[in-house]
PAZALO-494754 format. One record per residue: residue in one letter; z, x, y of N, C-alpha, C in turn; residue number from 1. Coordinates in pm, 1 decimal, padded with zeros to 6 digits, always signed. Atoms other than C-alpha are relative to their C-alpha. Layout:
PAZALO-494754
<A <Z X Y> <Z X Y> <Z X Y> NUM>,
...
END
This chain:
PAZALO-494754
<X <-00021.7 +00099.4 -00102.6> <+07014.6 +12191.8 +08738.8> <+00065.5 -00122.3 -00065.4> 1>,
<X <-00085.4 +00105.6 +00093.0> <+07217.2 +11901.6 +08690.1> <+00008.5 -00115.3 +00086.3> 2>,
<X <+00054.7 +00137.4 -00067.8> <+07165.6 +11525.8 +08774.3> <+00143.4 -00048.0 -00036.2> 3>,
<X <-00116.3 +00103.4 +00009.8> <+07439.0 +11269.7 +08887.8> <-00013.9 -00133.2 -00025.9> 4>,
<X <-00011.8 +00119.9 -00069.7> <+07376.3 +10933.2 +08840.0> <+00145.7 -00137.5 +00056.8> 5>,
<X <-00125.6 +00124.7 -00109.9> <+07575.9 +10643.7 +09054.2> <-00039.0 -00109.5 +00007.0> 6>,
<X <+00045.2 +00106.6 -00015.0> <+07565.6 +10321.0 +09080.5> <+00152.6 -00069.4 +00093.2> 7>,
<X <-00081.7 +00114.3 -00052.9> <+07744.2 +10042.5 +09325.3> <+00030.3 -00085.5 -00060.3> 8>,
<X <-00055.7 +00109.8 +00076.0> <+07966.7 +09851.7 +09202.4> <+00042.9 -00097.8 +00123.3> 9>,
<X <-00033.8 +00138.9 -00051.9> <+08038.3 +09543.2 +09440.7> <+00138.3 -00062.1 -00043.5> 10>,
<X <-00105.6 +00075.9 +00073.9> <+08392.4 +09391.6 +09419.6> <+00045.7 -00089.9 +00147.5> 11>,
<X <-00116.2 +00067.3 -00093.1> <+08597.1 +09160.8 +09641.2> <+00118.6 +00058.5 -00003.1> 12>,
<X <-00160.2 -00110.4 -00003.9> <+08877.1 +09325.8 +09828.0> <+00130.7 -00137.3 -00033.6> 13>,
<X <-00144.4 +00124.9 +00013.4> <+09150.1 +09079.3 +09621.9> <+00121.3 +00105.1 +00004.0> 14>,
<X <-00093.3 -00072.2 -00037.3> <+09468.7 +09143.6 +09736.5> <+00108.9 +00077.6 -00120.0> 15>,
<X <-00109.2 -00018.2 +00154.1> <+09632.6 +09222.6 +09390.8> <-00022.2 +00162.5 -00017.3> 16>,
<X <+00086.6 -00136.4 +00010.1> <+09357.1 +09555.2 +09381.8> <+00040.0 +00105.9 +00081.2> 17>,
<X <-00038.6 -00062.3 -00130.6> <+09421.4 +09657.4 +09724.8> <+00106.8 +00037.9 -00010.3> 18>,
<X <-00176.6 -00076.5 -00035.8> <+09823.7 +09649.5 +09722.9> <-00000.2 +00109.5 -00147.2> 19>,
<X <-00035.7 -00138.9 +00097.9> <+09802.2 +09841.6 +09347.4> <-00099.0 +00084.6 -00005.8> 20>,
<X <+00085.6 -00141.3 -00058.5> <+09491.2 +10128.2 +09494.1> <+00136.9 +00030.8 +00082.3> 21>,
<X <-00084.1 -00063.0 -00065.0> <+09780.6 +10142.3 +09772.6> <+00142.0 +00039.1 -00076.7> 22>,
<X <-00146.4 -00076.5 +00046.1> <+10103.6 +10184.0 +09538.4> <-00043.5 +00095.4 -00100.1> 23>,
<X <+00030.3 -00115.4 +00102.7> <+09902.4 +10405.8 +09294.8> <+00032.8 +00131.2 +00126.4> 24>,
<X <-00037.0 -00109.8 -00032.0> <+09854.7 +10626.2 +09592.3> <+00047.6 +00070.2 +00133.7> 25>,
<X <-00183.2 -00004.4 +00000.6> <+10201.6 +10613.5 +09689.3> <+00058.1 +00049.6 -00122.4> 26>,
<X <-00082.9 -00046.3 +00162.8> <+10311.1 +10716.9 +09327.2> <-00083.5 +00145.7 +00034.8> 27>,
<X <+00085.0 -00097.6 -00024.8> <+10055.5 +10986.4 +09379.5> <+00091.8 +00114.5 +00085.8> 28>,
<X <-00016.7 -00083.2 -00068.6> <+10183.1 +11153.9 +09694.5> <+00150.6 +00040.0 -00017.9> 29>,
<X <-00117.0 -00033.3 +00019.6> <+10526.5 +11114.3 +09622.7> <+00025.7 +00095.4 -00168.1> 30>,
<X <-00010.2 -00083.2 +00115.3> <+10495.3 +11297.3 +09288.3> <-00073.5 +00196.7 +00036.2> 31>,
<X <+00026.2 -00134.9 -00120.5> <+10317.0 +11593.0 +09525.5> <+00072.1 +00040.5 +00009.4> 32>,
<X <-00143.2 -00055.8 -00108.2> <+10599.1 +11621.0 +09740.9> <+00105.5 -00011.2 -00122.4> 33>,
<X <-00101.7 -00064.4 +00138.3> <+10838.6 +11652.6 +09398.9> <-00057.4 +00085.9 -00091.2> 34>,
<X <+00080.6 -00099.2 +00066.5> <+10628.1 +11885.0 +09280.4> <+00010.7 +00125.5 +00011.3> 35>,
<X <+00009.2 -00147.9 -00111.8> <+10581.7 +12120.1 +09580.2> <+00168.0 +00021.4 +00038.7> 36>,
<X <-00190.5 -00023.4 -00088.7> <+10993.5 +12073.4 +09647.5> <+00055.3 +00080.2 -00172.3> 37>,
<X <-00054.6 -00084.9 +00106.8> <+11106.9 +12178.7 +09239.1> <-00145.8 +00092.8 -00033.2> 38>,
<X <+00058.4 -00079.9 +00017.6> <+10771.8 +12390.1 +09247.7> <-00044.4 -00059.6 -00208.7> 39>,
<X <+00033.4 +00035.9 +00141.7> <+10633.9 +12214.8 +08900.6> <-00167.1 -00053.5 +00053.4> 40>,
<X <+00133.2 +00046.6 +00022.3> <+10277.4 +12193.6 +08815.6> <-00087.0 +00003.4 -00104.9> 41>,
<X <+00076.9 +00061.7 +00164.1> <+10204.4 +12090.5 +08440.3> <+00054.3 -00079.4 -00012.8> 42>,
<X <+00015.0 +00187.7 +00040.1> <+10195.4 +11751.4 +08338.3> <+00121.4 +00006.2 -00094.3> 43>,
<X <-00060.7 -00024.2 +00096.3> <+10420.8 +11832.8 +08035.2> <+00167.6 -00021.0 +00039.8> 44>,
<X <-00096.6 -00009.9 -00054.0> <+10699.8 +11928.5 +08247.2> <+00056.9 -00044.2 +00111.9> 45>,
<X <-00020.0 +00083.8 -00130.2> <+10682.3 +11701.2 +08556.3> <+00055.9 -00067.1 -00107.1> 46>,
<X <-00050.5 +00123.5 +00033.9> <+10697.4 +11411.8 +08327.2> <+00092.1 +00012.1 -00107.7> 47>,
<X <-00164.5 +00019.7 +00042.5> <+11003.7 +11516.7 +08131.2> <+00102.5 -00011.3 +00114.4> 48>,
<X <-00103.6 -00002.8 -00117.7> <+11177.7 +11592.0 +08452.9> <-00017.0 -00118.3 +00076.7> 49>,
<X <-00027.6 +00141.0 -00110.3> <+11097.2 +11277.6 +08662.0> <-00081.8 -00150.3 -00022.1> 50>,
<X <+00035.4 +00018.8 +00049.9> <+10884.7 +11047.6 +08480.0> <+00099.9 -00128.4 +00051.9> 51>,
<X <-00080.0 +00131.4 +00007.0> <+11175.2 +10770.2 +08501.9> <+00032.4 +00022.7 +00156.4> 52>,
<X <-00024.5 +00025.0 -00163.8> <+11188.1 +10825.3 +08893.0> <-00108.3 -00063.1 +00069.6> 53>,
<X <+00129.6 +00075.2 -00046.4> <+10849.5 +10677.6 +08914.4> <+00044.5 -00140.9 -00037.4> 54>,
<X <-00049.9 +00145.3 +00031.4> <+11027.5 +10327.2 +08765.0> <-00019.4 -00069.6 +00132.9> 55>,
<X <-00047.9 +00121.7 -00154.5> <+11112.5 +10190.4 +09145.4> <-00104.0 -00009.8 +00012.7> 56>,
<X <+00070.2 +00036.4 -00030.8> <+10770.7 +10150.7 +09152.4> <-00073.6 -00110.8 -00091.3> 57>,
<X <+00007.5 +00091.4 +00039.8> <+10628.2 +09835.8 +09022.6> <-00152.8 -00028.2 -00014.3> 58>,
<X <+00120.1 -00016.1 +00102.1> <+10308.8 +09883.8 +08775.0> <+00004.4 +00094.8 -00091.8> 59>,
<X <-00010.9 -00030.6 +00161.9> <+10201.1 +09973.9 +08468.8> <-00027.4 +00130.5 -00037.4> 60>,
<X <-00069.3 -00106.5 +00019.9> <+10350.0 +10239.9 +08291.7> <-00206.7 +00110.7 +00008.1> 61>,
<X <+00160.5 -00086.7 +00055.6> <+09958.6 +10388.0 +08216.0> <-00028.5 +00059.2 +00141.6> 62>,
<X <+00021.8 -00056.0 -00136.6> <+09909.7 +10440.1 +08588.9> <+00095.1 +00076.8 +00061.9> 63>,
<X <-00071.6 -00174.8 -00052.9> <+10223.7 +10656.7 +08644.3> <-00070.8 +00093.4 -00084.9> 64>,
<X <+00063.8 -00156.2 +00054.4> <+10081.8 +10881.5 +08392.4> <-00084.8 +00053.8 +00068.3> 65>,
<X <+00141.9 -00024.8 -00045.9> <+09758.5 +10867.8 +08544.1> <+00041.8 +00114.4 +00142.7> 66>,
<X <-00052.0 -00048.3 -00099.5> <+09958.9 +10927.6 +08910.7> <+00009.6 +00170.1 -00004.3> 67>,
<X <-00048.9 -00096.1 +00034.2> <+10143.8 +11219.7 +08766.3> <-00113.8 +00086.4 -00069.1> 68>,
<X <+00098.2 -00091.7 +00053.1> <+09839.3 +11364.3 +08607.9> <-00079.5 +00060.7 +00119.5> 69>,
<X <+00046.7 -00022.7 -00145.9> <+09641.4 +11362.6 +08948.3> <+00100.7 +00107.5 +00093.4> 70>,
<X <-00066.6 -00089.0 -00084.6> <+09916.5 +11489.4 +09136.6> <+00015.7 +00196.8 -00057.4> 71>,
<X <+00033.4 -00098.3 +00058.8> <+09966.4 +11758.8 +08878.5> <-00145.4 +00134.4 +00031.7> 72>,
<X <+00187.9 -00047.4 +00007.8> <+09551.8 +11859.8 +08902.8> <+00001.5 +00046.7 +00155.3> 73>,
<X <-00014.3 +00002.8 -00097.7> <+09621.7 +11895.6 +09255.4> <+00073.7 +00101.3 +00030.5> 74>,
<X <-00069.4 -00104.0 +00001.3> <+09882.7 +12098.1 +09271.3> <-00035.8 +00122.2 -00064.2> 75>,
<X <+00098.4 -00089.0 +00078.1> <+09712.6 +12325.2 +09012.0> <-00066.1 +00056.8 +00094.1> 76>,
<X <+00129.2 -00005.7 -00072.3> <+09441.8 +12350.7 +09235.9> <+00021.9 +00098.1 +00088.9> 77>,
<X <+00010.4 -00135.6 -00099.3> <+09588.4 +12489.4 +09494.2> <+00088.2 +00106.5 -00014.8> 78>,
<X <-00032.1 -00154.0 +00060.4> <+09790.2 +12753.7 +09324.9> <-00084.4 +00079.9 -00002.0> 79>,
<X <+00140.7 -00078.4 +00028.5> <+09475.2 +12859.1 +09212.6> <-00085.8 +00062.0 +00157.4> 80>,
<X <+00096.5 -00056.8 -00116.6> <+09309.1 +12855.1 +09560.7> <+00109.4 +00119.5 +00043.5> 81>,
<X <-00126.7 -00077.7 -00071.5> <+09685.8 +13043.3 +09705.7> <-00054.6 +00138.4 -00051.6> 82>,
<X <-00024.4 -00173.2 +00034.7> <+09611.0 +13337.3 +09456.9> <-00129.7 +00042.5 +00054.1> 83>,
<X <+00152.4 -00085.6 -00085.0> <+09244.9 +13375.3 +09561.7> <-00022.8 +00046.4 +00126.3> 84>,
<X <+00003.2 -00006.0 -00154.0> <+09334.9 +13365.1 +09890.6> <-00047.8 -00066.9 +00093.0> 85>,
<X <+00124.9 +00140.6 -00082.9> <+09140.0 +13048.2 +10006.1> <+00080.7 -00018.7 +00101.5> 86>,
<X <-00071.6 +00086.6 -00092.9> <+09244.2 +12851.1 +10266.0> <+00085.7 -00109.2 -00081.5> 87>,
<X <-00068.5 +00135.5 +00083.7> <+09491.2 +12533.7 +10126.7> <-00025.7 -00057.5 +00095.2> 88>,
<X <-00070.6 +00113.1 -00094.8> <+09491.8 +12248.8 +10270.9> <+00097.1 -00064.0 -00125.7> 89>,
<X <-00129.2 +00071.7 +00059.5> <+09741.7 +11967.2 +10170.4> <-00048.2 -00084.3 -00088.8> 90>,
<X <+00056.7 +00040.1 +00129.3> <+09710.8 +11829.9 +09830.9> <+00031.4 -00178.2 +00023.4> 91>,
<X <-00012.3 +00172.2 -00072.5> <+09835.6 +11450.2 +10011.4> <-00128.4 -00069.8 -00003.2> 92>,
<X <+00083.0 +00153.1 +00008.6> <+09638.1 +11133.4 +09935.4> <-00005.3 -00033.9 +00167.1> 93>,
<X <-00029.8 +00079.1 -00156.7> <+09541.2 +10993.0 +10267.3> <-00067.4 -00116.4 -00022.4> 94>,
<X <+00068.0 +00152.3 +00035.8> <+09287.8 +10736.3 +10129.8> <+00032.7 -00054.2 -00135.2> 95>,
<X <-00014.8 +00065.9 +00106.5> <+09331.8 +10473.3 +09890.9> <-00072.6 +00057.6 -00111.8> 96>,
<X <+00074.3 -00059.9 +00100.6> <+09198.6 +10624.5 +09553.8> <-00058.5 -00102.8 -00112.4> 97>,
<X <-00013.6 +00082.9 +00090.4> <+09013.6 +10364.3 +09410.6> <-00122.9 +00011.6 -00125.1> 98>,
<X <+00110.5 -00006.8 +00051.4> <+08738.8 +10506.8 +09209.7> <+00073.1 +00036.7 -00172.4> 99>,
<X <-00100.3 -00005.1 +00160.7> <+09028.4 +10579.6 +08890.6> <+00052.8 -00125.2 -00015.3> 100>,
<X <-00012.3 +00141.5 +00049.5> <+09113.5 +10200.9 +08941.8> <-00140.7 -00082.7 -00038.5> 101>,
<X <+00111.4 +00078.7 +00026.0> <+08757.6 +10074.8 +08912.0> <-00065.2 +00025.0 -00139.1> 102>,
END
């Protein structure tokens, strides 16, 4: 058996947090959808191929990786579910992801 612990963290929604949770994931989904369109899903080889197309976005370089790693893990994922035969759903961000910014 295996124990989680958690704790609340408390922050103020400052607006600096908020707009970069929302352009992380924006870097996020749009690295999806270039993913699922040239069919790439290792980290290795996304970020030789597009790596400098994440630039127009405006933060720090450590969080495209991060982006591109996520999106990557994602995509993975559901290859993996495709061959088992699962159901997919869509590997798209819909909420702010802010538990890798905190």
């Amino acid at each position: 058996m295996y124990t989680v612990k958690s704790i609340k963290q408390p922050h103020h929604p400052d607006t600096k947090l908020v707009s970069m949770m929302y352009t992380f994931k924006e870097m996020v989904n749009y690295c999806i959808r270039i993913g699922l369109e040239n069919n790439v899903s290792t980290l290795k080889r996304f970020s030789s191929m597009f790596y400098r197309e994440l630039g127009k976005y405006d933060i720090q370089s450590y969080y495209k990786l991060t982006a591109m790693s996520q999106a990557c893990g994602r995509l993975a994922q559901m290859k993996k579910d495709i061959k088992k035969g699962k159901m997919v759903r869509s590997p798209i961000c819909e909420k702010t992801v802010s538990s890798i910014m905190l």
